[in-house]
C-alpha positions in Angstrom: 0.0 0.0 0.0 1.4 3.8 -1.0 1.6 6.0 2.3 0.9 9.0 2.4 4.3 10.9 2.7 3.2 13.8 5.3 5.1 17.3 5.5 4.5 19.6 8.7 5.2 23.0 8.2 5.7 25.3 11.5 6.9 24.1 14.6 5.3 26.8 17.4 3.2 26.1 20.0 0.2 24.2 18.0 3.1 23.2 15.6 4.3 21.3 18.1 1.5 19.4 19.3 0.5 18.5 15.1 4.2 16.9 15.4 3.3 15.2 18.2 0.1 13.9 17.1 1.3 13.0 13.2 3.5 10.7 15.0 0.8 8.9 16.6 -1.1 8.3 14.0 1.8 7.3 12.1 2.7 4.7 14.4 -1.1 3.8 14.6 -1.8 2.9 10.4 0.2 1.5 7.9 -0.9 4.1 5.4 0.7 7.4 6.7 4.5 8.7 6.8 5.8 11.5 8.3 8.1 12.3 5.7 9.4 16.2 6.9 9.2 19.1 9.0 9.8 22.6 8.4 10.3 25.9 10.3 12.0 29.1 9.5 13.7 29.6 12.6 16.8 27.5 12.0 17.4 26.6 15.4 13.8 25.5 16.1 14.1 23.7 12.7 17.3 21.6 13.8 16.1 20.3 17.5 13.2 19.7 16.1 14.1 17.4 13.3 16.4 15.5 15.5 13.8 15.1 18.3 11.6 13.8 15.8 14.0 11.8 13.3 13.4 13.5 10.0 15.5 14.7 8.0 16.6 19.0 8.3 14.6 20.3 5.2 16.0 24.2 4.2 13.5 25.6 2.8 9.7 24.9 2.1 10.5 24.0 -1.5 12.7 21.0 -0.2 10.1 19.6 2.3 7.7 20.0 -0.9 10.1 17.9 -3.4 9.6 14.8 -0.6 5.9 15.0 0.1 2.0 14.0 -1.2 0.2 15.6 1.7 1.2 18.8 3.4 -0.1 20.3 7.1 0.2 23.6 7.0 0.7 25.3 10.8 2.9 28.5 10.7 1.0 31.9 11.1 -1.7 33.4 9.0 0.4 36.0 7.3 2.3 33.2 6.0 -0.7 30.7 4.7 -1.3 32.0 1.4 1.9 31.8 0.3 2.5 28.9 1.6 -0.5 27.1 0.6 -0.1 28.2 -2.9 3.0 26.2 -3.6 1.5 23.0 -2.1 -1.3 23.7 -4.4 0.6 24.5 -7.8 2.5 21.4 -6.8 -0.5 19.1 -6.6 -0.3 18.4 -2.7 -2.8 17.6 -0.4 -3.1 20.4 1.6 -4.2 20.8 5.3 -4.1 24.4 6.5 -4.5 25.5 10.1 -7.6 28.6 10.7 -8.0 31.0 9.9 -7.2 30.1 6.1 -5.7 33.4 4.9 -5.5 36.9 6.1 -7.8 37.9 3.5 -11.0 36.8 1.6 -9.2 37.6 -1.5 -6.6 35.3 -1.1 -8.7 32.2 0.2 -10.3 33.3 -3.0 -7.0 32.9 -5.3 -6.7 29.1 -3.2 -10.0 27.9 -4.4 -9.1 29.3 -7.8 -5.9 27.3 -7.8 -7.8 24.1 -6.5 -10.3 23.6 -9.0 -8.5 21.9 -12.1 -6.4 20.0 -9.2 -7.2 16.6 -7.9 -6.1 17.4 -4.7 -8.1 17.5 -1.1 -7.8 20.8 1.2 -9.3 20.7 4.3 -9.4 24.0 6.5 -8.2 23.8 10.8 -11.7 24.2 12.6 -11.5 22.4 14.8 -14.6 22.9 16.7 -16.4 20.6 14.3 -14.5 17.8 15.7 -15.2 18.4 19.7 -16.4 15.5 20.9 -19.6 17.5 22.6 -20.4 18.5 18.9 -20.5 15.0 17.5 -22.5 13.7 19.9 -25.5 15.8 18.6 -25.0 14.2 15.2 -28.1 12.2 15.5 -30.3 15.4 16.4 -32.2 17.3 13.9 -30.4 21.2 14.3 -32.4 24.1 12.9 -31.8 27.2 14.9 -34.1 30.1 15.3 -31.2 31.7 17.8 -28.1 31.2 18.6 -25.8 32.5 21.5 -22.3 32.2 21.8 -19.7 32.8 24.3 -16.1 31.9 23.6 -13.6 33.9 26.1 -9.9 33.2 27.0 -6.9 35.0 29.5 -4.6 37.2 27.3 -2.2 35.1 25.5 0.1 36.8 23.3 1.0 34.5 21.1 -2.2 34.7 19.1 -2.2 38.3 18.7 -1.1 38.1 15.1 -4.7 38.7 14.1 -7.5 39.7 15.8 -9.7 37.7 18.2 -13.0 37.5 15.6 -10.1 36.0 13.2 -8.5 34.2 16.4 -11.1 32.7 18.3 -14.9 33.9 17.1 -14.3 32.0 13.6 -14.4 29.0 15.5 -18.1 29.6 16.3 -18.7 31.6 13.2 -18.1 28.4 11.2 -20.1 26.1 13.3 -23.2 28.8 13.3 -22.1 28.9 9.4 -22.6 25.1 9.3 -25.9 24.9 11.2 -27.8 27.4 9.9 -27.3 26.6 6.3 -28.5 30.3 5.3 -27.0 33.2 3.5 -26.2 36.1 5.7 -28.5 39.2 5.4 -27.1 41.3 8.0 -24.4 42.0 10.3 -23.8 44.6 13.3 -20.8 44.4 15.9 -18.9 46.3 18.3 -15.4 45.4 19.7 -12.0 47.1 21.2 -8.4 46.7 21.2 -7.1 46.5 25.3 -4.0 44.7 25.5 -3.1 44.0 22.0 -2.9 46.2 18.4 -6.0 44.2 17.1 -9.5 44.0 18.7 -9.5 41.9 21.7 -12.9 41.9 22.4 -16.2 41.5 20.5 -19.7 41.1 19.6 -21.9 40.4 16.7 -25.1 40.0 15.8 -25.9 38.2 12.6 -28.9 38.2 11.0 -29.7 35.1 8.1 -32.0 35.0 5.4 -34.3 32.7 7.0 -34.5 34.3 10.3 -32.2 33.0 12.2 -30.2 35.0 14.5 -26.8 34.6 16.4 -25.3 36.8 18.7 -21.7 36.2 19.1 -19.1 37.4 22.0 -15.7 36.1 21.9 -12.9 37.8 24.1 -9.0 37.0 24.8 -8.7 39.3 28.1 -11.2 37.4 30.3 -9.9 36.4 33.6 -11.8 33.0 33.2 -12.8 30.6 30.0 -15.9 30.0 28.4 -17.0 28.3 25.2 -20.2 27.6 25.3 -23.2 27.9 22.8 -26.9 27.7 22.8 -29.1 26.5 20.4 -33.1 27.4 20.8 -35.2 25.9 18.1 -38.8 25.2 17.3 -39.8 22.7 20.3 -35.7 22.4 21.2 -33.1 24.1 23.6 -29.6 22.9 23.0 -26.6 23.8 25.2 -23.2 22.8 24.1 -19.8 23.3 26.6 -16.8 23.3 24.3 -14.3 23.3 26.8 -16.0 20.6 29.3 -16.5 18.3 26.2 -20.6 18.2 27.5 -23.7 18.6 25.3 -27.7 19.3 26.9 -30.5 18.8 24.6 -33.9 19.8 26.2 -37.2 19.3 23.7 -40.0 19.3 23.8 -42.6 16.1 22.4 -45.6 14.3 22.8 -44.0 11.0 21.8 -43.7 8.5 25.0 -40.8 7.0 23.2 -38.8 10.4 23.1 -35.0 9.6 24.2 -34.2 10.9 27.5 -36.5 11.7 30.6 -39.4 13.7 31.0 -38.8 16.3 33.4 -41.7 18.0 33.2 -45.3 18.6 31.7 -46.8 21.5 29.9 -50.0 22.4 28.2 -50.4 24.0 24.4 -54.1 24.3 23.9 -56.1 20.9 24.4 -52.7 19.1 24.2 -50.4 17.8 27.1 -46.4 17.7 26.1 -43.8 16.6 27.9 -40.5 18.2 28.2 -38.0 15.4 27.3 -33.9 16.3 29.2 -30.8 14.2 27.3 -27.8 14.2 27.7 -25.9 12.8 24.5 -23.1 9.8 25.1 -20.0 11.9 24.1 -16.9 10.1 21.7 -14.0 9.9 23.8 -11.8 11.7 20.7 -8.7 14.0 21.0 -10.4 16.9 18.6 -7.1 17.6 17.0 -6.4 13.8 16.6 -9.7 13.1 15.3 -9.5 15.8 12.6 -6.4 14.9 11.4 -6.7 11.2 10.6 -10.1 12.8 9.3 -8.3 14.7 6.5 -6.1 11.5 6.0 -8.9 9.5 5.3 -10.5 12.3 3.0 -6.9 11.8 0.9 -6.6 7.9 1.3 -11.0 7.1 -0.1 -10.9 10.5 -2.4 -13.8 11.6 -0.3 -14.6 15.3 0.6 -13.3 16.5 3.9 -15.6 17.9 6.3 -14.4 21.1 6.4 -13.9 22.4 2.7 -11.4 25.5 1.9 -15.1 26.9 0.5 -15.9 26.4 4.5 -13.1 28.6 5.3 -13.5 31.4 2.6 -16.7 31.8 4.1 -16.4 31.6 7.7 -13.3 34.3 6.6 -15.5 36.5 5.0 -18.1 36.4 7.1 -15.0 37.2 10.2 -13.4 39.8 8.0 -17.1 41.8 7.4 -17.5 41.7 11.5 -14.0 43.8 11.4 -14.7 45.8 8.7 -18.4 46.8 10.3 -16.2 47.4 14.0 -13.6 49.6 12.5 -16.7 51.5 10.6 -18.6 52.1 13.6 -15.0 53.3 15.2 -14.6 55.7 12.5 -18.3 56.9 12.9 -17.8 57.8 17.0 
């Protein structure tokens, strides 16, 4: 059988843990190789390939000559141009959130792509979390949606802002629920400790009705990731960080999964109000989304999260700043 010959580009923080992780899975199927790493700080690049036996690779054109599949995890000013050559050169091509700086260049990335057979799969990975694949069963169409994702000041994601840092996590997810065009956006958010907004909110408006209100912030003195889901008969809590999912609904079916917890009348009718908690997958999300892509390469199948996935959640990110800074402008 041909393995996959894998090429990790960017050895920081997350770098590290991909490396770590690629190795696993490595060791785990007979159909994957890690054939290279890559960083641009030489020192980093040196320990790092002899910690993790490959090979010192120069430049990224020379980890490109060795490889089939590339996982792309240095920062976001550096994706595009990055990405680009792993396109042109027909590689498989996993790149970390969010996918480019700018909508026009996720744009240039799908134009690459299309007379390639290649498979690109974008970082989210939210869609992997354990306490959102336990809801896969559930029928999900939101009327509203509330978010709260907030973290302590870290510096070393202050390359972009926290909408392109941390709110595009739930901005894809909503994106992926709702299934709806956007018809509106308004937000506010600030700059504290860092040159790019550290703190947000929006409020996004779909075509079919659906709302979301979004708050994400990276100075909070404790985390959150939470998001709530109310629907037509349904209330859906989901804890990102605690790995839990709540589904509350409400039916007049005896044989409605979960407990009744409690009984309410609509007209001449009698409902119950059915409480589940969902079995969650014991899965290490990052784990879990890698052999994912893998797979996507290995059965030419369509990976969950398309680069058309993150052009969107990008533009939909990048119109939240644009409508911030405009407001800022305005007062």
């Amino acid at each position: 059988m041909k393995k996959l010959k894998i090429g990790l580009f960017g050895l920081g923080h997350l770098g590290k843990t991909h490396l770590k992780l690629i190795k696993e899975i490595c060791s785990e199927r007979n159909d994957t190789e890690l054939a290279g790493i890559y960083d641009s700080d030489k020192e980093k690049n040196s320990a790092m390939s002899a910690e993790s036996g490959t090979e010192i690779n120069n430049s990224p054109d020379e980890l490109i000559n060795k490889i089939d599949t590339a996982v792309i995890v240095t920062p976001t000013s550096t994706h595009f141009e990055l990405a680009s050559k792993c396109i042109k050169n027909d590689i498989n091509t996993f790149i970390e959130k969010p996918v480019t700086e700018t909508t026009a260049q996720a744009q240039e990335l799908l134009k690459l792509s299309e007379s390639k057979d290649i498979k690109i799969q974008i970082g989210h990975i939210e869609r992997f979390n354990p306490a959102i694949l336990s809801l896969d069963k559930f029928r999900i169409s939101p009327l509203f949606i509330e978010t709260h994702r907030l973290a302590q000041f870290n510096p070393r994601g202050t390359d972009v802002s926290v909408i392109q840092d941390l709110m595009i996590h739930d901005i894809d997810i909503i994106l992926n629920l709702v299934k709806s065009p956007v018809e509106s956006i308004n937000a506010n958010g600030v700059a504290i400790l860092s040159e790019k907004i550290d703190i947000a909110n929006a409020r996004i408006k779909f075509v079919n009705g659906c709302v979301a209100n979004i708050t994400a912030s990276r100075i909070s003195q404790n985390k959150m990731r939470k998001m709530r889901l109310f629907q037509k008969n349904a209330y859906i809590s989901i804890d990102f960080l605690q790995n839990s999912s709540e589904v509350f609904r409400l039916s007049d079916d005896e044989n409605e999964s979960g407990f009744a917890v409690t009984e309410v009348e609509q007209g001449d009718k009698k409902l119950k109000i059915f409480y589940e908690r969902p079995q969650i997958p014991e899965v290490n999300s990052l784990k879990y989304e890698l052999n994912k892509f893998f797979d996507s390469v290995i059965r030419n199948e369509e990976p969950l999260v398309t680069l058309t996935h993150g052009l969107q959640a990008l533009e939909v990110a990048n119109k939240i700043i644009s409508e911030i800074e405009t407001s800022q402008k305005i007062n």
